[in-house]
Kinemage of the C-alpha trace (Angstrom):
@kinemage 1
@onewidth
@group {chain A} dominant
@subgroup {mainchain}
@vectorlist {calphas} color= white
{ca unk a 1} P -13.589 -20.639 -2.769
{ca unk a 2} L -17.125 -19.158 -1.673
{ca unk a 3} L -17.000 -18.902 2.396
{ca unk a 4} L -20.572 -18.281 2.805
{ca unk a 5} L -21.679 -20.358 5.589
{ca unk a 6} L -23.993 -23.069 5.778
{ca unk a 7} L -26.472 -23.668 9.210
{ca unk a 8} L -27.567 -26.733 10.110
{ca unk a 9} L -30.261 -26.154 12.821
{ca unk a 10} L -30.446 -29.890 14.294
{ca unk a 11} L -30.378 -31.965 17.651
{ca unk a 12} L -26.969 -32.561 18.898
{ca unk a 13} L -27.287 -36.256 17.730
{ca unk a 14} L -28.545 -36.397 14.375
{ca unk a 15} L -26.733 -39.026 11.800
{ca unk a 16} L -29.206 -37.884 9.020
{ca unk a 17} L -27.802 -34.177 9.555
{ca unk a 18} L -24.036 -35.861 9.875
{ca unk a 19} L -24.655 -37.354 6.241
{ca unk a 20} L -25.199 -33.861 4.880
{ca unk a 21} L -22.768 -32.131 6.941
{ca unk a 22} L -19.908 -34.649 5.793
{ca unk a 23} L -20.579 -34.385 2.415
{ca unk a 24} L -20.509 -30.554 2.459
{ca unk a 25} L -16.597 -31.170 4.395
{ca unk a 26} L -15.622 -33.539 1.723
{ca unk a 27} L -16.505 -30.167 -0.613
{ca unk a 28} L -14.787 -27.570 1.698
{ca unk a 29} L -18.331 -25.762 2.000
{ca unk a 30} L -18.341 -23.838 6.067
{ca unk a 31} L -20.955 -25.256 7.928
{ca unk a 32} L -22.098 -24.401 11.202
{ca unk a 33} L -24.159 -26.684 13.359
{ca unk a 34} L -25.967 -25.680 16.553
{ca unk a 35} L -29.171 -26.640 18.346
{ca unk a 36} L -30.983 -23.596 19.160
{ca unk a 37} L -32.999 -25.014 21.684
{ca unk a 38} L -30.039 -26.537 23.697
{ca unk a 39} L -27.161 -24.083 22.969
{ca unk a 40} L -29.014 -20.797 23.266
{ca unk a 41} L -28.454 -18.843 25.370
{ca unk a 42} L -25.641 -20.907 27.241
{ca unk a 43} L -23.564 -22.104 24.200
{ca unk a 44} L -24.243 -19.407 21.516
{ca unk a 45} L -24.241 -15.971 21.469
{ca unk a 46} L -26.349 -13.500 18.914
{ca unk a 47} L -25.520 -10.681 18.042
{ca unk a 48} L -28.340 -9.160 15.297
{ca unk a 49} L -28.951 -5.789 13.898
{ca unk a 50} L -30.878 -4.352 10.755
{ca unk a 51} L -29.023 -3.206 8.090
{ca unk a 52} L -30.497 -1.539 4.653
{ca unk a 53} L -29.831 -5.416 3.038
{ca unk a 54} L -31.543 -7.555 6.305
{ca unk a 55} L -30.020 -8.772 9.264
{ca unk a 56} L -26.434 -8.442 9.898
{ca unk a 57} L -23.910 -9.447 12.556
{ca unk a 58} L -23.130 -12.540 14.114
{ca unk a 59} L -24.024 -16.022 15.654
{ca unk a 60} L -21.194 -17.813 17.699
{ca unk a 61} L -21.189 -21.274 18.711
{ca unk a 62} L -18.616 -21.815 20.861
{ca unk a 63} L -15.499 -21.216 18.558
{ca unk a 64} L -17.581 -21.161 15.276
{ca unk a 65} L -18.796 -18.024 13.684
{ca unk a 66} L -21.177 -17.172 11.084
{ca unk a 67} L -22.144 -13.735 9.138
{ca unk a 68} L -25.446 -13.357 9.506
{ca unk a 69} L -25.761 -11.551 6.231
{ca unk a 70} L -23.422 -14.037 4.305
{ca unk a 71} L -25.182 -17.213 5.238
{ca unk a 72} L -26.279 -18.934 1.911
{ca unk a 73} L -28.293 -21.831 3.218
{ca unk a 74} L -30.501 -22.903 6.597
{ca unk a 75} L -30.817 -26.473 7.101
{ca unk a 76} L -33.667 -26.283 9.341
{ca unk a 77} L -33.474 -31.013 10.473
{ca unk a 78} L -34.910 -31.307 13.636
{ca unk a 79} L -33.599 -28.868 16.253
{ca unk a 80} L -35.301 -29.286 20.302
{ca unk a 81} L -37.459 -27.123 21.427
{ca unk a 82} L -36.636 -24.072 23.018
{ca unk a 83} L -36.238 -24.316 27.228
{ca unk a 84} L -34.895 -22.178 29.804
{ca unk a 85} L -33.728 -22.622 33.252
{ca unk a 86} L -35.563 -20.898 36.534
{ca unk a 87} L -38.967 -20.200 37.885
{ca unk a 88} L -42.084 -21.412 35.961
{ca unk a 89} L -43.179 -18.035 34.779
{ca unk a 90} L -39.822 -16.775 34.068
{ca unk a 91} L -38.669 -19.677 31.976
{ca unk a 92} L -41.832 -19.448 30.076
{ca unk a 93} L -40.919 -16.013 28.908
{ca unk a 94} L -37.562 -16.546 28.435
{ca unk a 95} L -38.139 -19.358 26.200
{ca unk a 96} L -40.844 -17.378 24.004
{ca unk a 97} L -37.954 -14.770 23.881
{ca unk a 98} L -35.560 -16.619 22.558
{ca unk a 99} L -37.768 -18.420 20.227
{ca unk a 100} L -38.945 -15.085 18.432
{ca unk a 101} L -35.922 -13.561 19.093
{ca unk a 102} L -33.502 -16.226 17.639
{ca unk a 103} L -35.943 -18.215 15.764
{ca unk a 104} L -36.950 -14.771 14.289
{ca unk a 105} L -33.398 -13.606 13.201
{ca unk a 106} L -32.887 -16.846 11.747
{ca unk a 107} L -35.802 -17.060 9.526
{ca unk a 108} L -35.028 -13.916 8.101
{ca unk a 109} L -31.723 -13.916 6.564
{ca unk a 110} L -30.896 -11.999 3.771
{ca unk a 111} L -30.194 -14.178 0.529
{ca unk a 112} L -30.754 -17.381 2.664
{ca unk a 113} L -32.194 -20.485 1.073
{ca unk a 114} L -33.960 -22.557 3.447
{ca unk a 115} L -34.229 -26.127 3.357
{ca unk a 116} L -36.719 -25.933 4.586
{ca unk a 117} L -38.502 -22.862 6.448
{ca unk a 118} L -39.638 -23.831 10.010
{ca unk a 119} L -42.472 -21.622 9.001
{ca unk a 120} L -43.110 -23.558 5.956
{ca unk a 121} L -42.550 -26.755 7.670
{ca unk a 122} L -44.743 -26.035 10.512
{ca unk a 123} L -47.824 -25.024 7.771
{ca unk a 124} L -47.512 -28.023 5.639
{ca unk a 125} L -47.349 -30.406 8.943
{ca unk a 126} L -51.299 -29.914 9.369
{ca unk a 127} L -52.614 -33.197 7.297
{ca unk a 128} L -56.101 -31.196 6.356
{ca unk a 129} L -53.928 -28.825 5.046
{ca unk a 130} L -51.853 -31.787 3.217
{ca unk a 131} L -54.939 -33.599 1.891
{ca unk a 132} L -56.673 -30.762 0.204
{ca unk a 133} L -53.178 -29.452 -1.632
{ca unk a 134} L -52.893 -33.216 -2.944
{ca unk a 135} L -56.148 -33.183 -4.046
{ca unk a 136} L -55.754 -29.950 -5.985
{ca unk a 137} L -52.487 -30.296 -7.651
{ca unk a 138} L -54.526 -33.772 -9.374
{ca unk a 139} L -53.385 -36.720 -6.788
{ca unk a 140} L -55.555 -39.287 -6.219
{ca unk a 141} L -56.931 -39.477 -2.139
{ca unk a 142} L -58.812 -41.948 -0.066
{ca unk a 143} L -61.934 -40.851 1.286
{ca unk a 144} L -61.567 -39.209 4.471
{ca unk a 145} L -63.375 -38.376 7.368
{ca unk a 146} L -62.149 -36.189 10.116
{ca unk a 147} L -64.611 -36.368 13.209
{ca unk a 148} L -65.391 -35.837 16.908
{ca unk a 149} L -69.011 -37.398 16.181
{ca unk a 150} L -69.267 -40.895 17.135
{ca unk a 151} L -71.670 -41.578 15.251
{ca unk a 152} L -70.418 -39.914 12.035
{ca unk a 153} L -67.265 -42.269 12.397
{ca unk a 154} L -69.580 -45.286 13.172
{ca unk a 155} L -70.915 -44.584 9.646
{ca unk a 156} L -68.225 -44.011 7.607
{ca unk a 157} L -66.724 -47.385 8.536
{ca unk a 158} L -69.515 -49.812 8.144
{ca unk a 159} L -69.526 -48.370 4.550
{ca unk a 160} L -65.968 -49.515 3.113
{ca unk a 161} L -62.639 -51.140 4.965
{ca unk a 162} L -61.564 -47.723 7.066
{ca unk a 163} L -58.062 -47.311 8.807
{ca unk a 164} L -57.673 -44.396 11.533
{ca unk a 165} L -54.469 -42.629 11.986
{ca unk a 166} L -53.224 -39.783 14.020
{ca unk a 167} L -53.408 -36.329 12.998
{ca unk a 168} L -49.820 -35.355 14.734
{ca unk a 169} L -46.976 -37.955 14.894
{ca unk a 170} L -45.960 -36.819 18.613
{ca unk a 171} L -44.304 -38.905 21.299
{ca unk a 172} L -45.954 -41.611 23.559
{ca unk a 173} L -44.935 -43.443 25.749
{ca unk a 174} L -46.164 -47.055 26.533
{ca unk a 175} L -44.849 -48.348 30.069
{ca unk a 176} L -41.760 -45.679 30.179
{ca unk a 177} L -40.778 -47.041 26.507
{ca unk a 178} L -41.186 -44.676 23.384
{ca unk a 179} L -43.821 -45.660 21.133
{ca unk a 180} L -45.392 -44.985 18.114
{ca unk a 181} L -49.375 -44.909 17.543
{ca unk a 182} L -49.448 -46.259 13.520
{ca unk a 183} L -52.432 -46.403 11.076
{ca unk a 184} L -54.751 -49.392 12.331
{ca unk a 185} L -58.242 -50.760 10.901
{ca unk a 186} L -61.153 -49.595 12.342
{ca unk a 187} L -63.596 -52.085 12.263
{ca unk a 188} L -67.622 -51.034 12.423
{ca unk a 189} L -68.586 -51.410 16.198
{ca unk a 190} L -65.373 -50.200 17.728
{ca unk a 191} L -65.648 -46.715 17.559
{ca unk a 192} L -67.533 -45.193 21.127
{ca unk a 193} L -68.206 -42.042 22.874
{ca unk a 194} L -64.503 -41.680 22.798
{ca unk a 195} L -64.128 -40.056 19.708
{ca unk a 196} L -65.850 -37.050 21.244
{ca unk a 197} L -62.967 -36.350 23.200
{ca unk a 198} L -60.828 -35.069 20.455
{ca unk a 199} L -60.447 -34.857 16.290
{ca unk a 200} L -59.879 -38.331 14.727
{ca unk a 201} L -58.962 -38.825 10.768
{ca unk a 202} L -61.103 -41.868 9.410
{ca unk a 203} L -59.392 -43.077 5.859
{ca unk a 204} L -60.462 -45.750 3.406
{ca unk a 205} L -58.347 -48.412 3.429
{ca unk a 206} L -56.445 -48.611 -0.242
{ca unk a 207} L -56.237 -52.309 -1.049
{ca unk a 208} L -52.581 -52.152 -1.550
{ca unk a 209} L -49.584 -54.263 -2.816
{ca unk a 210} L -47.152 -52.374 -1.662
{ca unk a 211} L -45.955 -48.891 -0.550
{ca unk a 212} L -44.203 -45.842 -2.020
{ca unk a 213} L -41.597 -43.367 -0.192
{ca unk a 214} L -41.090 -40.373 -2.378
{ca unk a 215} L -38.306 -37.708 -1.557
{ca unk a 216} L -37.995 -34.786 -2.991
{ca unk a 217} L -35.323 -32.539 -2.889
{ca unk a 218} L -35.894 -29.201 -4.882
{ca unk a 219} L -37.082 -30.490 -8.017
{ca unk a 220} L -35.143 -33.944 -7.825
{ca unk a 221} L -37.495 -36.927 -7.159
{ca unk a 222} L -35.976 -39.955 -5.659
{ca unk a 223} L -38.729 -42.866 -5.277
{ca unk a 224} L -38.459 -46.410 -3.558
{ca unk a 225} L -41.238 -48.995 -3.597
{ca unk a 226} L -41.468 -50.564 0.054
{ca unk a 227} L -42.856 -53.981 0.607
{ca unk a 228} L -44.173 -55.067 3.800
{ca unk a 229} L -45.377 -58.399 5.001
{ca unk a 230} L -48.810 -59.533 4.506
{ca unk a 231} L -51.224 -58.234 6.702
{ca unk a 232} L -49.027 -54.833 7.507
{ca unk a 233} L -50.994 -52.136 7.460
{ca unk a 234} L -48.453 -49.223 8.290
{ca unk a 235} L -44.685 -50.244 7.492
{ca unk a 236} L -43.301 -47.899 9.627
{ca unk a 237} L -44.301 -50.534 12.554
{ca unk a 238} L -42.313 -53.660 10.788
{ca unk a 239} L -38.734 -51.804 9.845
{ca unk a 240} L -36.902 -55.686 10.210
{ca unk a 241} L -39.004 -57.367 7.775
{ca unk a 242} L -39.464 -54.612 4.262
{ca unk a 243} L -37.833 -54.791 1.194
{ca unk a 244} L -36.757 -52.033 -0.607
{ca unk a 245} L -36.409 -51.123 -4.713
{ca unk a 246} L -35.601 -47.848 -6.556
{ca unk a 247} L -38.638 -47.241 -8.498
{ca unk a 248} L -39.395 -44.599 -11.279
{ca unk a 249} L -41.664 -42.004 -10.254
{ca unk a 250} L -44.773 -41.206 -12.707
{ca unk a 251} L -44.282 -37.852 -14.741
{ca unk a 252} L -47.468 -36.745 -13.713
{ca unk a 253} L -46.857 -37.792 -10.042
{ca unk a 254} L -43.542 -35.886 -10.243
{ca unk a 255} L -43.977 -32.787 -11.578
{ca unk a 256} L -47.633 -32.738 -8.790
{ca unk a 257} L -45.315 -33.473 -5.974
{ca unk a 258} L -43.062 -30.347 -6.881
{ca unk a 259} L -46.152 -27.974 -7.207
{ca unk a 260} L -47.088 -29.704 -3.710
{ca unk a 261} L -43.810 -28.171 -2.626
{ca unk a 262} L -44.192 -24.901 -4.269
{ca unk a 263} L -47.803 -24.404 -2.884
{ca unk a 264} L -46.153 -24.646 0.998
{ca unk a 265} L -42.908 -23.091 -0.245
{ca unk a 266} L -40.978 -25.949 1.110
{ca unk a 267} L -37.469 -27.004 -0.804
{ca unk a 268} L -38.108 -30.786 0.435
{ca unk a 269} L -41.126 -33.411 1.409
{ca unk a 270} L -40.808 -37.414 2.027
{ca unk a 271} L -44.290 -38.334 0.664
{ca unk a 272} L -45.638 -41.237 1.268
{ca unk a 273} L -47.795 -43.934 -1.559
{ca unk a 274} L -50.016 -46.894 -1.717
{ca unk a 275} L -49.859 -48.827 -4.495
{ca unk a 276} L -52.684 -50.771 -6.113
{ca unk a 277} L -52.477 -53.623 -7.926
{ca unk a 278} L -53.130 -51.776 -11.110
{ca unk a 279} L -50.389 -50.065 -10.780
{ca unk a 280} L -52.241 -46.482 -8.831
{ca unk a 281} L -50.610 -44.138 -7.005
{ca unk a 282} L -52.951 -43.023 -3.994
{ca unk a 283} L -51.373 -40.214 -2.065
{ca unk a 284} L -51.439 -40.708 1.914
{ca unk a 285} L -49.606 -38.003 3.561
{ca unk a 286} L -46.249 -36.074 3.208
{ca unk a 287} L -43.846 -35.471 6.164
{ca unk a 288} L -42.148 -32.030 5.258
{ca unk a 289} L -39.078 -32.992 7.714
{ca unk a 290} L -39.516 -36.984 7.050
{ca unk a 291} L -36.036 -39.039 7.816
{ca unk a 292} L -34.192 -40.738 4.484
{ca unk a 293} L -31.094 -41.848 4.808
{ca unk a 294} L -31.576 -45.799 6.004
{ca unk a 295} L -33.822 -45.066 2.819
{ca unk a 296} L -30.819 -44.069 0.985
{ca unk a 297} L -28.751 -46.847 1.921
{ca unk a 298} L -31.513 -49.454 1.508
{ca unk a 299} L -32.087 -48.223 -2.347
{ca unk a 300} L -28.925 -46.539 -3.243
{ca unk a 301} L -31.020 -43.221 -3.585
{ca unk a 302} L -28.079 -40.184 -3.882
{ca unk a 303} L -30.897 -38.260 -1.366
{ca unk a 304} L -27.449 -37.013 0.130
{ca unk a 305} L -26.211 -35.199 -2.356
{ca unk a 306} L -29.322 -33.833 -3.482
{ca unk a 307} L -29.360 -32.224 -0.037
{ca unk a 308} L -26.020 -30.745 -0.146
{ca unk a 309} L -25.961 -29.409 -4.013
{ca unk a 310} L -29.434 -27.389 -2.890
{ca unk a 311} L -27.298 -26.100 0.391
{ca unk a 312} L -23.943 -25.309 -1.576
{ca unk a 313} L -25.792 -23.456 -4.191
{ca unk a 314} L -27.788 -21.594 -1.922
{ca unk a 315} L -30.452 -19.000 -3.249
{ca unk a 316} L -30.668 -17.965 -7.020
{ca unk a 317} L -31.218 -14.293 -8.240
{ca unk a 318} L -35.245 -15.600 -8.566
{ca unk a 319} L -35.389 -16.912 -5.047
């Protein structure tokens, strides 16, 4: 049996990371799961030096261990932030420390695949950055604007139905409860001198039927056509009322979405569709850490497994 370790960087409560986790169990693959953010330095304990092959020693987690230079697969989820107890200055340093000091190690493993690299993930989370890659592996995009002029965005939606959305999907909070902000028309006359105050992304509206989530996994495509309600603009806002099919992928849509990957060396992406009536594809965004499993469940997508072959066969001789 191969005892190379698996990580799984993650938040202490994560049942998408759980799925993955008890799969690789149910195949006797090691797995060690930590939250760097939360468990170092209190909980874990590195111990890193350089070797003539890459890092070597050891990271503990309580009574887990892993060989640094044996680990065969990072799955990077969605670990918290780094933090530190004490003064303001000193827990500002200490948490830049441990971020390029842990976070450094750990994205630098010899032989490691990563699924994916916070580096990569990080890069490929800037939507410019998203828009122009889709564009130039041959998806089709909605026109968009991205603006601090009033008066630019003023323009651009008097000329066709237009739909703003935020740039960064961060937290908000709306009377002490977590909210989302979600794509919303913008309707000619409601921009103001507010839009000076920061970047804003201005998108044509596609006239849509329905929606497509697309996750990829390596170079395995798993696609599910979501419909919403009438009158939904974003779906993420109306979970309770969406259906949900398995739907075949286009060939040419597939094998763009992998060279998407490639071009931000990421080993996974949940992309998201709109879907015409004539059947087109237009490409909206791609969330390079975007959640799946109710997905799974809802379409009896094997996203799961997917996950856990790329983990359990780690990096190839080419990677």
């Amino acid at each position: 049996m191969d005892g190379r370790p698996v990580l799984v960087s993650t938040q202490h409560e994560d049942a998408t990371a759980d799925l993955v986790i008890a799969e690789l169990n149910r195949r006797r693959v090691p797995v060690l799961r930590f939250d760097p953010g939360r468990d170092f330095p209190a909980r874990a304990v590195l111990a890193a030096r350089t070797g003539l092959a890459g890092w070597e020693g050891r990271l503990t987690v309580g009574e887990r261990t892993a060989d640094l230079a044996a680990v065969r697969a990072l799955y990077h989820r969605r670990p918290s932030t780094y933090a530190a107890d004490g003064g303001e200055q000193a827990a500002r340093f200490a948490v830049q420390e441990n971020r390029r000091g842990l976070g450094g190690v750990l994205g630098t493993l010899p032989g490691c695949l990563y699924v994916s690299h916070p580096q990569a993930i990080a890069r490929a989370e800037y939507k410019p950055a998203q828009l122009d890659a889709a564009i130039r592996e041959g998806l089709t995009v909605p026109a968009t604007l991205i603006t601090n002029d009033p008066m630019g965005a003023e323009e651009f939606c008097a000329e066709r139905p237009t739909i703003y959305k935020p740039l960064h999907a961060g937290a908000y909070d709306v009377e002490g409860e977590p909210a989302g902000i979600w794509a919303a028309p913008a309707e000619p006359g409601e921009t103001d001198g507010a839009v000076s105050h920061s970047a804003h992304l201005f998108q044509a509206q596609v006239p849509k039927v329905a929606d497509v989530r697309v996750v990829v996994v390596g170079e395995q495509v798993f696609s599910a056509r979501i419909t919403a309600p009438p009158g939904v603009v974003d779906w993420r806002a109306d979970y309770q009322h969406l259906t949900y099919e398995p739907v075949a992928c286009p060939d040419g849509i597939r094998g763009a979405l992998v060279l998407f990957l490639a071009r931000f060396g990421l080993s996974f992406g949940a992309f998201d569709f709109a879907v015409t009536a004539d059947g087109a594809w237009w490409f909206l965004e791609v969330n390079p850490n975007g959640q799946w499993a109710w997905l799974e469940e809802a379409a009896g997508l094997p996203i799961t497994h997917a996950i856990a072959d790329l983990l359990e066969n780690g990096a190839g001789e080419d990677d």
